[in-house]
C-alpha positions as YAML, in Angstrom:
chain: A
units: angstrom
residues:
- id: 1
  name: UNK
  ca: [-8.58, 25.74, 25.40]
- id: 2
  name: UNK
  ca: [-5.15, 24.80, 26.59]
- id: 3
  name: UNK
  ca: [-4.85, 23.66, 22.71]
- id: 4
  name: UNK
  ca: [-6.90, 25.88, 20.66]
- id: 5
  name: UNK
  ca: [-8.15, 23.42, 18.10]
- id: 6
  name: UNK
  ca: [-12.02, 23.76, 20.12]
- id: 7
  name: UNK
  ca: [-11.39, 27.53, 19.09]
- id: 8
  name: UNK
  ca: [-10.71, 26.86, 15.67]
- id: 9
  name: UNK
  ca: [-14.28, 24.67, 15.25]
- id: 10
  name: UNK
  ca: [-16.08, 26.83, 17.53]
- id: 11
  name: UNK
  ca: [-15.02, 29.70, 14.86]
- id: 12
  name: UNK
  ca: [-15.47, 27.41, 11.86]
- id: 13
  name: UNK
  ca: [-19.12, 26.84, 12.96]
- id: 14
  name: UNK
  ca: [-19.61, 30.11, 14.29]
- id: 15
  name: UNK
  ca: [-17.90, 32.84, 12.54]
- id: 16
  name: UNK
  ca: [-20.58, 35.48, 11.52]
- id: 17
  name: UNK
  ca: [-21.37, 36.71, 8.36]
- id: 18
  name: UNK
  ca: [-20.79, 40.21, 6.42]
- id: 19
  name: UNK
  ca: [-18.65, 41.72, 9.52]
- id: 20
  name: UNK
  ca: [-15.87, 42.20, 6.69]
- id: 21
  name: UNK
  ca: [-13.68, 39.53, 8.89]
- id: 22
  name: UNK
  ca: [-13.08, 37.28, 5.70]
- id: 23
  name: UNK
  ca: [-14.62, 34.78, 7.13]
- id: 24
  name: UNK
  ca: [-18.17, 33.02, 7.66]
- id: 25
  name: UNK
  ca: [-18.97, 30.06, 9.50]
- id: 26
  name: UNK
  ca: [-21.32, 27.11, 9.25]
- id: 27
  name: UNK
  ca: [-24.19, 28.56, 11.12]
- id: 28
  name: UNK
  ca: [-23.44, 32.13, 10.46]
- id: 29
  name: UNK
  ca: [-26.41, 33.40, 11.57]
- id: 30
  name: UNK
  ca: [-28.25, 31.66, 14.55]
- id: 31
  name: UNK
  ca: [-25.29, 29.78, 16.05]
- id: 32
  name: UNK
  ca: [-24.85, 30.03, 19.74]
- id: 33
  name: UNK
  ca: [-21.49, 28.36, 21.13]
- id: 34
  name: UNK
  ca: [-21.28, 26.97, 24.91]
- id: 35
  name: UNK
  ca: [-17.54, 26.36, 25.38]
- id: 36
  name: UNK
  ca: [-17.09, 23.12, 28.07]
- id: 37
  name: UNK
  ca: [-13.93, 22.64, 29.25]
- id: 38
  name: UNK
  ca: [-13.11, 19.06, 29.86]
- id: 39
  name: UNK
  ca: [-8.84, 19.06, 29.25]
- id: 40
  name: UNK
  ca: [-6.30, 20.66, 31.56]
- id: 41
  name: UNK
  ca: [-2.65, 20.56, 31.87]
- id: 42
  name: UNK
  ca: [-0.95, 18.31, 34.72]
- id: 43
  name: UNK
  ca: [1.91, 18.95, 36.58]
- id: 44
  name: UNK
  ca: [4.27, 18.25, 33.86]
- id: 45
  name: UNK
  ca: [2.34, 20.73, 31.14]
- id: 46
  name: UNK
  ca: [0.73, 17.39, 29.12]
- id: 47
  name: UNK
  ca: [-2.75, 18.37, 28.37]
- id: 48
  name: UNK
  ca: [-5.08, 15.24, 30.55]
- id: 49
  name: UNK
  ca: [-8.92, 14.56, 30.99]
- id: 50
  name: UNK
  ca: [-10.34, 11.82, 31.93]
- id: 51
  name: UNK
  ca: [-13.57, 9.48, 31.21]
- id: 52
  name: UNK
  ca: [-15.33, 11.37, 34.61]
- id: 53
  name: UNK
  ca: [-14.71, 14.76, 32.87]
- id: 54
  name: UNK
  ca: [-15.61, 13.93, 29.50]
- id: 55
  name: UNK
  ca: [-18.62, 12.25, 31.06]
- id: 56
  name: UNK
  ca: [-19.44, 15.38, 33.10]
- id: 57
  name: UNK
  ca: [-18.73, 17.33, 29.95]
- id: 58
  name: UNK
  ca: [-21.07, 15.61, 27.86]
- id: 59
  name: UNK
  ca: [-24.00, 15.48, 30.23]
- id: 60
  name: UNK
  ca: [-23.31, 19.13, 31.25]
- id: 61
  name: UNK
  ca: [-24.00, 20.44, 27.70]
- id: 62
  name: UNK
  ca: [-27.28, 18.46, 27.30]
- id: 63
  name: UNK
  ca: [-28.38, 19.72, 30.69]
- id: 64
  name: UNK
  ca: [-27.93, 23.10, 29.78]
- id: 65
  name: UNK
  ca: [-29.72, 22.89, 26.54]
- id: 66
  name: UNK
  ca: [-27.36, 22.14, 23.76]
- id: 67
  name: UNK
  ca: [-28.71, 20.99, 20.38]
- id: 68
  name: UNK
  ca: [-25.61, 19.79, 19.02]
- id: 69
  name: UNK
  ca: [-21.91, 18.17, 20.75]
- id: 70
  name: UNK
  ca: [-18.90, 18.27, 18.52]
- id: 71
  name: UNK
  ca: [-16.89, 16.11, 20.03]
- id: 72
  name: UNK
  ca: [-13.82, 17.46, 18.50]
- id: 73
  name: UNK
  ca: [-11.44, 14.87, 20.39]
- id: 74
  name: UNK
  ca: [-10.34, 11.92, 20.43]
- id: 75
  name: UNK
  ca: [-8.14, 8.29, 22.09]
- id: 76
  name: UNK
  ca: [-6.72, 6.88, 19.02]
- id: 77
  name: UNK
  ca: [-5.03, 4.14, 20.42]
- id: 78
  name: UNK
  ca: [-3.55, 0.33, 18.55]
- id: 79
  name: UNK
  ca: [-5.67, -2.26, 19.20]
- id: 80
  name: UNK
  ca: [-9.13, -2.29, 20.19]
- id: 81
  name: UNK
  ca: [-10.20, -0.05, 22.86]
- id: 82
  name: UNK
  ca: [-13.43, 0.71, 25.41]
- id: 83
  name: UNK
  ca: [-14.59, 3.02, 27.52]
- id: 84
  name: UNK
  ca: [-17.96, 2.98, 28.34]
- id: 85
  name: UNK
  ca: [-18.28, 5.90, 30.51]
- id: 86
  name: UNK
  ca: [-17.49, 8.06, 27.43]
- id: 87
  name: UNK
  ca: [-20.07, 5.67, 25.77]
- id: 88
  name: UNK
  ca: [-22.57, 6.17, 28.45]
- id: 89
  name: UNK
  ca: [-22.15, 10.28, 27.66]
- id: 90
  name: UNK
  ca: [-22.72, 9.90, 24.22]
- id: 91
  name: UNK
  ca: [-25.69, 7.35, 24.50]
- id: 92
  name: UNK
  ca: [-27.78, 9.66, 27.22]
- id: 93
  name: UNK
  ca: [-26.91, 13.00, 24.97]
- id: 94
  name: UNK
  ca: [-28.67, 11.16, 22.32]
- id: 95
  name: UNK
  ca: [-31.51, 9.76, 24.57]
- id: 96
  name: UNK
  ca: [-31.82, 13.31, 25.22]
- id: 97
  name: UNK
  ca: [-32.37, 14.16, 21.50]
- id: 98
  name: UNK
  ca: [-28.97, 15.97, 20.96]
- id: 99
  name: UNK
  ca: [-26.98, 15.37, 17.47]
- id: 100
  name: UNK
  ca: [-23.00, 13.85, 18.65]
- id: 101
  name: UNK
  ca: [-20.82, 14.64, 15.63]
- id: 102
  name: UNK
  ca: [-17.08, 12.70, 16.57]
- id: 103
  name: UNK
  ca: [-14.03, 13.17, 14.91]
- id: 104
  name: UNK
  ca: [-12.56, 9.74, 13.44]
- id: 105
  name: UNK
  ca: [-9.35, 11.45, 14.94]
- id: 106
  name: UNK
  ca: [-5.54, 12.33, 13.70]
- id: 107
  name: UNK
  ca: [-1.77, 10.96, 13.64]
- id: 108
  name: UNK
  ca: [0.11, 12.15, 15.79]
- id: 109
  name: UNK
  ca: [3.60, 14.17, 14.95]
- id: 110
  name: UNK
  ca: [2.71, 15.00, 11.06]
- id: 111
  name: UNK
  ca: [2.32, 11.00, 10.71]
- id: 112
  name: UNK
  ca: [0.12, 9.82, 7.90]
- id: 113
  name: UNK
  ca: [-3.61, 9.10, 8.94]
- id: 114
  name: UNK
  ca: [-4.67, 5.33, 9.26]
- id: 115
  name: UNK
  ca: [-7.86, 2.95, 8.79]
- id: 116
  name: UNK
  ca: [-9.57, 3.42, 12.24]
- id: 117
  name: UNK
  ca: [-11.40, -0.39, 12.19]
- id: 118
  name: UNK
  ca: [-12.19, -0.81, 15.54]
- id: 119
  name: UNK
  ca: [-9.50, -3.69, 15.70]
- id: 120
  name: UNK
  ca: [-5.98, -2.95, 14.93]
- id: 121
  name: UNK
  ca: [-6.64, 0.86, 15.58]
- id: 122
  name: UNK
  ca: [-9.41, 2.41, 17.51]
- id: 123
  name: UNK
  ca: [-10.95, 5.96, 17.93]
- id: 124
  name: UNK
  ca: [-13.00, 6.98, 20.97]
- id: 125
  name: UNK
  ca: [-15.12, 8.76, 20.82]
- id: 126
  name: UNK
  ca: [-14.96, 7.88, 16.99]
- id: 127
  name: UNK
  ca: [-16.13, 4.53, 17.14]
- id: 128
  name: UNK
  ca: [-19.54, 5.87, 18.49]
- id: 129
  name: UNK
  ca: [-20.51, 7.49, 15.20]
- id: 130
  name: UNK
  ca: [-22.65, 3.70, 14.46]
- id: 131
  name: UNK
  ca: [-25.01, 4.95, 17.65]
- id: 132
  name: UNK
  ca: [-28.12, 6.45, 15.91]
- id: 133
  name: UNK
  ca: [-27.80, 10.34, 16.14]
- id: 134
  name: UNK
  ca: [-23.71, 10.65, 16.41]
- id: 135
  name: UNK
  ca: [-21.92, 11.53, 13.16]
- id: 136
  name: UNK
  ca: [-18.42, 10.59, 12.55]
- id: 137
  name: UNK
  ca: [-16.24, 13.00, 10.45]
- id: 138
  name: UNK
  ca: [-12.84, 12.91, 9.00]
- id: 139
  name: UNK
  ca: [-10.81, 15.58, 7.54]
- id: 140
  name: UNK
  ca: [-10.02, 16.21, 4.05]
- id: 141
  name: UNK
  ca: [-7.87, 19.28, 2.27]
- id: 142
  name: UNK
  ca: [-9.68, 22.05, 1.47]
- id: 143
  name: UNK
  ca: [-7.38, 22.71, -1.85]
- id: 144
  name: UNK
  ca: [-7.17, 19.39, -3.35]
- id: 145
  name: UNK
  ca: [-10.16, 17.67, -2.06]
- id: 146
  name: UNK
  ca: [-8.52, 14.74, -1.15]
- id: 147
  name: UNK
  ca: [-8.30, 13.01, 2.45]
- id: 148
  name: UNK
  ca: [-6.19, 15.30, 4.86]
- id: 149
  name: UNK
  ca: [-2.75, 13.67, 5.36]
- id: 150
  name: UNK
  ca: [-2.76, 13.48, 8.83]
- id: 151
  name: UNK
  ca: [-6.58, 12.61, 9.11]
- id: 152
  name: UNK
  ca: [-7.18, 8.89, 10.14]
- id: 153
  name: UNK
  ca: [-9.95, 7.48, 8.10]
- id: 154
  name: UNK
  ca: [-12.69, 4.64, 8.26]
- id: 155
  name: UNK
  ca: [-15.00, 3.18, 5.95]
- id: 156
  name: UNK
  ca: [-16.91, 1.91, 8.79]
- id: 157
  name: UNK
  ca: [-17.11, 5.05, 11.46]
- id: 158
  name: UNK
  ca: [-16.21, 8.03, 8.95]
- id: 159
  name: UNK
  ca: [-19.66, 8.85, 7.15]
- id: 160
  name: UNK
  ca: [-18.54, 12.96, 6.17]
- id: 161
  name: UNK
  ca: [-15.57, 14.83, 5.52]
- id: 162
  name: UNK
  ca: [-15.02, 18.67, 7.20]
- id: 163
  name: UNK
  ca: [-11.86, 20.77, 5.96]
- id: 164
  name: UNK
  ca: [-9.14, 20.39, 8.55]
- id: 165
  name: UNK
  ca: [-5.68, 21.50, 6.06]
- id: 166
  name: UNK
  ca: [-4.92, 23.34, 2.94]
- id: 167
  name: UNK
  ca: [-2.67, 22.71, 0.68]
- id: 168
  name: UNK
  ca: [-0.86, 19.66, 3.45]
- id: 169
  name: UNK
  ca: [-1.19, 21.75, 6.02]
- id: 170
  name: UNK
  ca: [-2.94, 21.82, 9.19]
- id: 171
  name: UNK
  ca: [-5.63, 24.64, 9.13]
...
């Protein structure tokens, strides 16, 4: 990834057990990770996509037999906010009996995180997480168990928290 936060969840769920790597994963055993690639860097260096490539992302992974989609991405944006191609992914991946899990999604530039509601600040893919079959997940700090600084929140899409910083910062 042009970022390297997919490569940080990829290992989080992945990272195998007793290879004396201090690490282990959520699946540590059986997972099997299919990278897809939907971001690339313009002209300028700003990391883009688009709703076509997230779309094409999506429906690629179901097509090839994924189980699971972390969507580990997200359009925060103020105000409410659409986009029903991305929607359209999500829906079919789940017609196709695949689990979406979304993030509820992050401030930008070490901000503090805000209530995602859908009105005054929205979170796509986030928002999707009241479809049956997506999950929406928020971050929290791994040392004191509270809500991760940065981590925007929701008591309406958020419905588990994953560890994303310790000890205030990112991780």
């Amino acid at each position: 990834s042009d970022v390297g936060h997919a490569t940080h969840v990829a290992g989080m769920i992945g990272a195998v057990a007793d290879n004396s790597a201090g690490i282990v994963g959520a699946m540590p055993f059986r997972a099997k990770i299919m990278a897809v690639k939907i971001f690339g860097l313009d002209s300028s260096n700003n990391i883009t996509t688009s709703s076509q490539y997230f779309y094409n992302g999506v429906q690629f992974a179901y097509l090839n037999g994924a189980n699971v989609i972390n969507l580990s991405l997200d359009s925060v944006v103020n105000g409410p906010d659409t986009d029903s191609l991305a929607q359209s992914a999500v829906g079919l991946a789940v017609q196709h009996g695949v689990t979406v899990i979304t993030v509820i999604g992050n401030a930008d530039n070490g901000a503090n995180g805000q209530l995602v509601d859908g009105t005054t600040l929205s979170s796509i893919p986030g928002e999707y997480s009241t479809m049956d079959g997506v999950i929406g997940v928020g971050s929290f700090d791994a040392a004191t168990g509270q809500k991760s600084y940065f981590s925007h929140y929701s008591t309406t899409y958020a419905e588990i928290g994953a560890p994303g910083a310790i000890q205030g910062t990112t991780g």
